[in-house]
C-alpha positions as CSV (number, residue, x, y, z in Angstrom):
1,X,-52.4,27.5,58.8
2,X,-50.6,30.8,58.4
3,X,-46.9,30.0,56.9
4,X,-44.2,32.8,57.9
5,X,-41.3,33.9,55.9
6,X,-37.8,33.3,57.8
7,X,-35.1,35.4,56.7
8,X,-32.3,32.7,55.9
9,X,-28.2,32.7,55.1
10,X,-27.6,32.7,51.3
11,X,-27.2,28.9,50.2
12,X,-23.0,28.2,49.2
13,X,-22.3,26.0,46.3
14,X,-25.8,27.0,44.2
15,X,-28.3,25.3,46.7
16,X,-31.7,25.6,46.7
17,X,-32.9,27.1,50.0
18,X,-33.2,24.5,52.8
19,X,-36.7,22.8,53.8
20,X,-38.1,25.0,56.4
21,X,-36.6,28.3,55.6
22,X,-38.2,30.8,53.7
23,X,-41.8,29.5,52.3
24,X,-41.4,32.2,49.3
25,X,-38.1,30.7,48.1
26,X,-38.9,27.2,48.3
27,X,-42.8,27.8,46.2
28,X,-40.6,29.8,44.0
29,X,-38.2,26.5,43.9
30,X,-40.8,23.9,43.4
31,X,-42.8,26.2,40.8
32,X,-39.5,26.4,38.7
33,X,-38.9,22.1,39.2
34,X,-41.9,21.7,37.7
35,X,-41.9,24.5,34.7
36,X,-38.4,22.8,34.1
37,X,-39.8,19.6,34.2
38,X,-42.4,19.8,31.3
39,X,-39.8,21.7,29.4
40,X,-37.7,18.7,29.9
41,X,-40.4,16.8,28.3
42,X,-40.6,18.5,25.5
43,X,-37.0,18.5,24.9
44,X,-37.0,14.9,25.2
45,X,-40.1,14.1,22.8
46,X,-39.5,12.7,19.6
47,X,-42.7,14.4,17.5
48,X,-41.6,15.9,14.8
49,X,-44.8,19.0,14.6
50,X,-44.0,19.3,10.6
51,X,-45.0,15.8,9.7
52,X,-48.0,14.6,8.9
53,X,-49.8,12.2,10.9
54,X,-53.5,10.7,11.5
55,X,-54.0,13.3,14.2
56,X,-53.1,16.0,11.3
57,X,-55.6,14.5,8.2
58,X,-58.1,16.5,10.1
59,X,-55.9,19.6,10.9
60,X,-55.3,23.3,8.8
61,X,-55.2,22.1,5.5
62,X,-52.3,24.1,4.6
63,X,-50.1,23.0,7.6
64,X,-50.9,19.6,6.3
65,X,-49.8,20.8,2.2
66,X,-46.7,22.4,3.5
67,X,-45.8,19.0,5.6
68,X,-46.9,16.8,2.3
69,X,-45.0,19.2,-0.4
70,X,-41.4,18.5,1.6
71,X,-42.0,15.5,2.7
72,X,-39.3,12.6,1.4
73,X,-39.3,9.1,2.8
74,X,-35.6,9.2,2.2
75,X,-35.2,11.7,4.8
76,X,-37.9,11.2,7.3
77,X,-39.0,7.4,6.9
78,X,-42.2,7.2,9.2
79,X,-44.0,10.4,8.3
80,X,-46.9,11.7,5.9
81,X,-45.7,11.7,2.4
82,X,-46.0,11.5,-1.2
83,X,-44.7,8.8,-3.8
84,X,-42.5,8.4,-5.5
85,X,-40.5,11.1,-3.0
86,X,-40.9,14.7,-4.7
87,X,-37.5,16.3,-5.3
88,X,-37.8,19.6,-2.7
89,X,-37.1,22.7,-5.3
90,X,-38.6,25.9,-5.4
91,X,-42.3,25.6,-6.5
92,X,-41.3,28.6,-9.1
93,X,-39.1,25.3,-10.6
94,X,-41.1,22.1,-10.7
95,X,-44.0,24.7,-11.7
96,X,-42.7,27.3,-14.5
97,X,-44.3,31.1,-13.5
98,X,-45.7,29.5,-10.1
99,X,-45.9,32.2,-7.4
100,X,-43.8,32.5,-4.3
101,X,-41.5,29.8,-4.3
102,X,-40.9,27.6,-1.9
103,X,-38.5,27.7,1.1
104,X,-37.5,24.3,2.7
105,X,-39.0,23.0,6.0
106,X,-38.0,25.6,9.1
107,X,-35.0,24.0,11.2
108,X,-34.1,25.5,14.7
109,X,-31.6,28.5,14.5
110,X,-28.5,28.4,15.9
111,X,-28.1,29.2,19.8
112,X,-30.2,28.2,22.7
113,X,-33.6,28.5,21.8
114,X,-36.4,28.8,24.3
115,X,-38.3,25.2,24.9
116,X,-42.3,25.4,25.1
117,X,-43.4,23.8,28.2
118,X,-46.6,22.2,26.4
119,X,-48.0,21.3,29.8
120,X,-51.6,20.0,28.7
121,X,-49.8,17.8,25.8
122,X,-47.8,15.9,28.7
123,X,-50.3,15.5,30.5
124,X,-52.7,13.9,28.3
125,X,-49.7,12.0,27.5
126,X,-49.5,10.7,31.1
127,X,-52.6,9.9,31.3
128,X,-53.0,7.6,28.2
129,X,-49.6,5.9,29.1
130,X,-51.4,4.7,32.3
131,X,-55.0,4.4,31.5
132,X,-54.8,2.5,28.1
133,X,-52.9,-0.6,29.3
134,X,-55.4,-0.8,32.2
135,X,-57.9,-0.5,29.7
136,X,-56.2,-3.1,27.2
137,X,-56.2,-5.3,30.4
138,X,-60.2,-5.3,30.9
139,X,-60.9,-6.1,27.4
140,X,-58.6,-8.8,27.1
141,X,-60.5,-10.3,30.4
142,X,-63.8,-10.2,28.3
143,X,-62.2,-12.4,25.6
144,X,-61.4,-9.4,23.2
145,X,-58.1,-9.3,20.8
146,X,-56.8,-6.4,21.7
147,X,-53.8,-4.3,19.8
148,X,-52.6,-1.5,21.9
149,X,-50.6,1.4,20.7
150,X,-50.1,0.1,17.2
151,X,-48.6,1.6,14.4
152,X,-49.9,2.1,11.4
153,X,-49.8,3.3,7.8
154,X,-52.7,4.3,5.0
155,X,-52.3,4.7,1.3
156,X,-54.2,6.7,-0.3
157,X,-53.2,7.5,-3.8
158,X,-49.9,8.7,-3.6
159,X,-49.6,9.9,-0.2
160,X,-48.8,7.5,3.3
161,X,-50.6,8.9,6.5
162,X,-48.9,7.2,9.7
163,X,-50.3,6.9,12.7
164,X,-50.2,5.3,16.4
165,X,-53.8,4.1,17.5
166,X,-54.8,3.8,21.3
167,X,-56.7,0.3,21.0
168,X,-58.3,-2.0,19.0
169,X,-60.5,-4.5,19.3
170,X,-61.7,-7.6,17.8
171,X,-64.7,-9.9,18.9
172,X,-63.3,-13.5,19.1
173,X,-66.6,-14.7,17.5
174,X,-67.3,-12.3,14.6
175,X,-63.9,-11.2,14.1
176,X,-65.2,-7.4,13.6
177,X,-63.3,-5.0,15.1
178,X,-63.5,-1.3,16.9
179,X,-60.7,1.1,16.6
180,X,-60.5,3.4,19.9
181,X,-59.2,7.1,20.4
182,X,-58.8,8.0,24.2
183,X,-59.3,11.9,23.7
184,X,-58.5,14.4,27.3
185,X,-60.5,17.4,27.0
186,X,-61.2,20.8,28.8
187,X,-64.9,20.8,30.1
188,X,-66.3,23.0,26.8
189,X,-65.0,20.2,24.7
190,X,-66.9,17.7,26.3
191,X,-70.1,20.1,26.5
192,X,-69.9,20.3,22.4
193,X,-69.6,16.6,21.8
194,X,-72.4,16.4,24.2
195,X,-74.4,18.4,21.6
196,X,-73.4,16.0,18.7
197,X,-70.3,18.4,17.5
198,X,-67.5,16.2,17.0
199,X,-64.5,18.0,15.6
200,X,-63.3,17.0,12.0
201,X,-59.8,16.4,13.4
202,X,-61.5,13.9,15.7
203,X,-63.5,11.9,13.1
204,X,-60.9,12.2,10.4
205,X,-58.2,10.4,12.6
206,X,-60.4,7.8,13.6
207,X,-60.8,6.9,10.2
208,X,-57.6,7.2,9.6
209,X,-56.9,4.3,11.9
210,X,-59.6,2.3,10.4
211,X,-58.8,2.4,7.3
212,X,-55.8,1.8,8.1
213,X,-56.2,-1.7,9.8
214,X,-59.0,-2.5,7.0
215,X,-56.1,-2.5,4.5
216,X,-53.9,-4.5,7.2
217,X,-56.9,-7.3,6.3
218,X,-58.9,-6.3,9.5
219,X,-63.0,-5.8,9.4
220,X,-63.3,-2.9,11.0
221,X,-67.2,-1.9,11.8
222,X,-67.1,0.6,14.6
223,X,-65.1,3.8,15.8
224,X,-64.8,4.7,19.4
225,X,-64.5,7.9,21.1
226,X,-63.7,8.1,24.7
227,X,-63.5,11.9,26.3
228,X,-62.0,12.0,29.6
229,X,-62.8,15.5,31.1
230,X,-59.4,17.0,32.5
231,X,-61.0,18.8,35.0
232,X,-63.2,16.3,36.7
233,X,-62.2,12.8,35.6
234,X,-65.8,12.1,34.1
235,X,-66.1,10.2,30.2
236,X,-68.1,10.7,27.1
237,X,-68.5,8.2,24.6
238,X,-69.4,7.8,21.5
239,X,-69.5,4.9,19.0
240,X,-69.5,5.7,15.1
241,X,-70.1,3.3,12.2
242,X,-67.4,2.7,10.0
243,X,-68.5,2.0,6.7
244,X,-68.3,3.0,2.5
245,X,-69.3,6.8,3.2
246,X,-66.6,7.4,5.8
247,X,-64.3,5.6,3.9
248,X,-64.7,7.8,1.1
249,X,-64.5,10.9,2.5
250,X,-61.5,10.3,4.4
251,X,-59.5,9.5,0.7
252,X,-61.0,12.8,-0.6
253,X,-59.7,14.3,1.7
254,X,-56.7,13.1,1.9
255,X,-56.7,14.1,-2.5
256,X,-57.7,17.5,-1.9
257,X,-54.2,17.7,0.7
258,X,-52.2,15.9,-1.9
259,X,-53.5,18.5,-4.4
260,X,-52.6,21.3,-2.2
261,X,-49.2,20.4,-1.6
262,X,-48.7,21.2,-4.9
263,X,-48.7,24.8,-4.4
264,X,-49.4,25.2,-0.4
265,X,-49.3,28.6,0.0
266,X,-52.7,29.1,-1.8
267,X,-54.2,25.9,0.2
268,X,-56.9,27.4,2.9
269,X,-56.4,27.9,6.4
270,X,-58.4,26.1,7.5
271,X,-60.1,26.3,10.9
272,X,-56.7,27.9,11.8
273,X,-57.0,31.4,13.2
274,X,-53.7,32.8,13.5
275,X,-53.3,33.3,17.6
276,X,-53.8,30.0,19.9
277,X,-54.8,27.4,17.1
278,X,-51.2,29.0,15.1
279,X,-48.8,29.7,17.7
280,X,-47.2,26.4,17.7
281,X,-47.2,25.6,14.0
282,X,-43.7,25.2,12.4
283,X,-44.8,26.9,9.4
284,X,-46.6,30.1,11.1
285,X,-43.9,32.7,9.6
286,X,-44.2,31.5,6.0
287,X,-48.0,31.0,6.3
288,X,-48.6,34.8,8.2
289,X,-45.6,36.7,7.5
290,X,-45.3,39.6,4.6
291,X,-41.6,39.2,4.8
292,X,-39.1,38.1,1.9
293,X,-42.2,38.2,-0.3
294,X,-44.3,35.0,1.5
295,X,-48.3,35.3,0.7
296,X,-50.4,37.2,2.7
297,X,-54.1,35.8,3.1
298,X,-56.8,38.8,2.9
299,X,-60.5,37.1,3.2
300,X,-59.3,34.0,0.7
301,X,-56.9,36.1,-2.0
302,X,-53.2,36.5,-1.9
303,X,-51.1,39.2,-2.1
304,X,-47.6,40.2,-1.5
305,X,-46.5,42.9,0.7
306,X,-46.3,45.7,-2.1
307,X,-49.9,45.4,-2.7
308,X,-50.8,46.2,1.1
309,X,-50.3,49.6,1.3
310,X,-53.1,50.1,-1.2
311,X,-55.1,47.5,0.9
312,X,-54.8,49.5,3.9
313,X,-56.1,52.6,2.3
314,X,-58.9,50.7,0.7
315,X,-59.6,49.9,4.7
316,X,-59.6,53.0,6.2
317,X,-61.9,54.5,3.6
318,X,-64.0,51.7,3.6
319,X,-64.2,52.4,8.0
320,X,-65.0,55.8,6.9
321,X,-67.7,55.7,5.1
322,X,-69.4,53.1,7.2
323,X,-68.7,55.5,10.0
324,X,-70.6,58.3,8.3
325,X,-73.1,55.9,6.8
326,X,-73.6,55.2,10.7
327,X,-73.7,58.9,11.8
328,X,-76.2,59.5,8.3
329,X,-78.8,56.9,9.9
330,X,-78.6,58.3,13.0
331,X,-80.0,61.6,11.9
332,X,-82.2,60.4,9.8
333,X,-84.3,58.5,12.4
334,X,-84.1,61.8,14.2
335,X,-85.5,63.7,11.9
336,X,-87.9,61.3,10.4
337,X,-89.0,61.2,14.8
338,X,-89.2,64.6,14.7
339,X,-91.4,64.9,11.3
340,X,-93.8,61.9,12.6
341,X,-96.3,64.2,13.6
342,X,-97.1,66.5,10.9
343,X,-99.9,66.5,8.8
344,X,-99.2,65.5,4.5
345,X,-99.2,68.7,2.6
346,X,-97.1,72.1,1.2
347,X,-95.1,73.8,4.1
348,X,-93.0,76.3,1.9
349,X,-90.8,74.7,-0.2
350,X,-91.1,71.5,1.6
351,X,-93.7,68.7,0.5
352,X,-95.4,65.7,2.4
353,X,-96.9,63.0,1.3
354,X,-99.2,60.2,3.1
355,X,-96.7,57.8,3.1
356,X,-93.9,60.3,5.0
357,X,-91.8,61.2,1.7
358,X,-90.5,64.3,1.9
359,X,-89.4,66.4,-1.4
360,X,-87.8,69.5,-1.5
361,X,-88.1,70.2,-5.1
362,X,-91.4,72.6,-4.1
C-alpha cells in the first residue's frame, strides 16, 4: 500500500495534525510520543546511577570507589556504603599530601537539562515487570517458596551492598534455595554466554544476592541465569553452584573496592572504555577530564594536565620513529631481494659472506 501526503490547514490551538491528513506529520508525531515517552521514564525513575548496588559489585572499579568514598547512610539510606559513615572532605584532608582532592558527588546544574531516553533499560524493565510474576506464579504451582523482587543488603566488612533480586526459590523439602537473575540481552550476548563467557558483572551480582539471603539465614546452593534474547524472544540458562569459593571472592572483591575508595582516582578502570561503556557514568568528567587538575589515566599512571604536553611530544616521536623503522624494513627486504642472487665473495669494497652478511669495511 502506497500512503500519499495531503497538504492540510495548520492545526489552531497547538494540535497535532488530524488522523488522515499528512502521513509525514503524523510518523513525525507518533515518533516524537514515543521518544517523549521513554524520556518520561527516565524522568520518573528513582535510580540514583552514583550508588552502589549488586548490579555495580561487578562494574568499573573506580565508578564503584567514587560511589563508596561519598557514600553516607545519613544522606542516602538504601545505597552502597561504608561504616561508620566517612565524613566527605577533600582526600588531600583525611589523607595529608594525598593527590587530587576530592570534589563531592556531581549534582544536575541548574536549567533544563536534556533527559536520556535509555530506551533498552525500559524495556528490559517492562519486560521483567511482566514476565517475573508470571514466572513467580509457575513456581509457586510446583510447591516452591518463592520471594519475588526482594530487597536485600550484604555486609562485607565495612561496606553494605543493596540490592533487589528477581526470584528466589526454596524446595519445600530440603529447604535449599536458588537465587535467579532474569538478564535481557542483544543476540551477541547470548552467543558469548553460549561459549561459557559469563560477564563478571553477571556472576558478581548473583553472588551478591546469595550471599545476601545466606546471611538473612537462607541455604542458598545454586545461582540462576536466565538470558532472554531481545531480538527473538528465545532463553539461555545457566545454573552455577554457590558455595565457599564464590563466597570468597565476592568479599575480596568487595575489599579491594573498599580499599579503592580510599583514594578513587588511582582505582583502575576497569573494563570501562571511555565511549559507550562511560557515556552514562555520573562520574565521567572527574574520571576522563584534564580540567581543574583531575587525573588523567595514560596506560595505568596518572598525571596532571601540565605533564601532557611533554607526553604528547613523547608520542609523536615515538610515531616517528616507528614510521621510519617501518620505511627502514621496507628497504631492507628490498635490497636483501635484490642481493639474493649473488655469489659470496669481494665485489669492490663490498664483502659477502655464505650466510648473506654484507660488510662494507673492505
Amino acid at each position: 500500500m502506497t500512503l500519499t501526503a495531503v497538504a492540510a490547514p495548520e492545526p489552531e490551538g497547538g494540535a497535532g495534525p488530524e488522523p488522515g491528513t499528512d502521513a509525514d506529520r503524523i510518523a513525525s508525531l507518533l515518533s516524537d510520543a514515543v521518544t517523549g515517552a521513554f524520556k518520561a521514564l527516565t524522568e520518573s525513575s528513582t535510580h540514583d546511577a552514583r550508588l552502589v548496588t549488586a548490579t555495580g559489585v561487578g562494574g568499573c572499579t573506580r565508578k564503584a570507589a567514587y560511589a563508596l568514598s561519598y557514600a553516607r547512610p545519613d544522606v542516602w539510606p538504601v545505597i552502597g556504603w561504608r561504616t561508620p559513615a566517612p565524613t566527605v572532605v577533600p582526600l588531600a584532608q583525611r589523607r595529608p599530601g594525598a593527590w587530587p582532592q576530592a570534589a563531592p558527588p556531581p549534582v544536575p546544574a541548574a536549567g533544563p537539562q536534556e533527559v536520556e531516553e535509555k530506551r533498552l533499560a525500559h524495556i528490559g524493565t517492562a519486560i521483567h515487570e511482566k514476565l517475573v510474576p508470571a514466572l513467580r506464579q509457575q513456581f509457586e504451582d510446583l510447591q516452591y517458596q518463592v520471594l519475588e523482587e526482594h530487597h536485600v543488603t550484604l555486609a562485607s566488612g565495612p561496606v553494605r551492598i543493596p540490592g533487589r533480586l528477581d526470584l528466589a526459590i526454596t524446595h519445600p523439602g530440603s529447604r535449599n534455595t536458588m537465587v535467579i537473575d532474569l538478564k535481557t540481552c542483544a543476540p551477541q550476548v547470548i552467543t558469548k554466554l553460549k561459549a561459557g563467557k559469563i560477564p563478571r558483572t553477571y556472576l558478581l551480582q548473583l553472588w551478591t544476592y546469595a550471599e545476601a539471603l545466606a546471611q538473612e539465614g537462607r541455604n542458598v546452593t545454586t545461582c540462576a541465569l536466565i538470558a532472554l534474547d531481545r531480538a527473538y524472544g528465545k532463553d539461555h540458562v545457566i545454573v552455577l553452584p554457590y558455595g565457599a569459593a564464590e563466597r570468597e571472592a565476592l568479599h575480596r572483591r568487595i575489599a579491594q573496592l573498599s580499599a579503592h575508595a580510599t583514594n578513587p582516582d588511582f582505582a583502575p578502570r576497569d573494563p570501562a572504555n571511555g565511549l559507550e561503556t562511560c557515556k552514562d557514568c555520573p562520574y565521567r568528567e572527574r574520571c576522563w577530564s584534564p580540567a581543574g587538575g583531575l587525573p588523567v589515566a595514560v596506560e595505568g599512571e596518572r598525571v596532571d594536565r601540565e605533564t601532557l604536553a611533554g607526553i604528547e611530544a613523547s608520542a609523536r616521536r615515538l610515531v616517528t620513529a616507528r614510521t621510519e623503522e617501518a620505511d627502514a624494513r621496507s628497504r631492507r627486504l628490498m635490497a636483501v631481494k635484490e642481493l639474493e642472487h649473488v655469489a659470496p665473495g669481494a665485489y669492490g669494497v663490498v664483502r659477502i659472506d655464505r650466510r648473506r652478511g654484507v660488510d662494507l669495511s673492505g
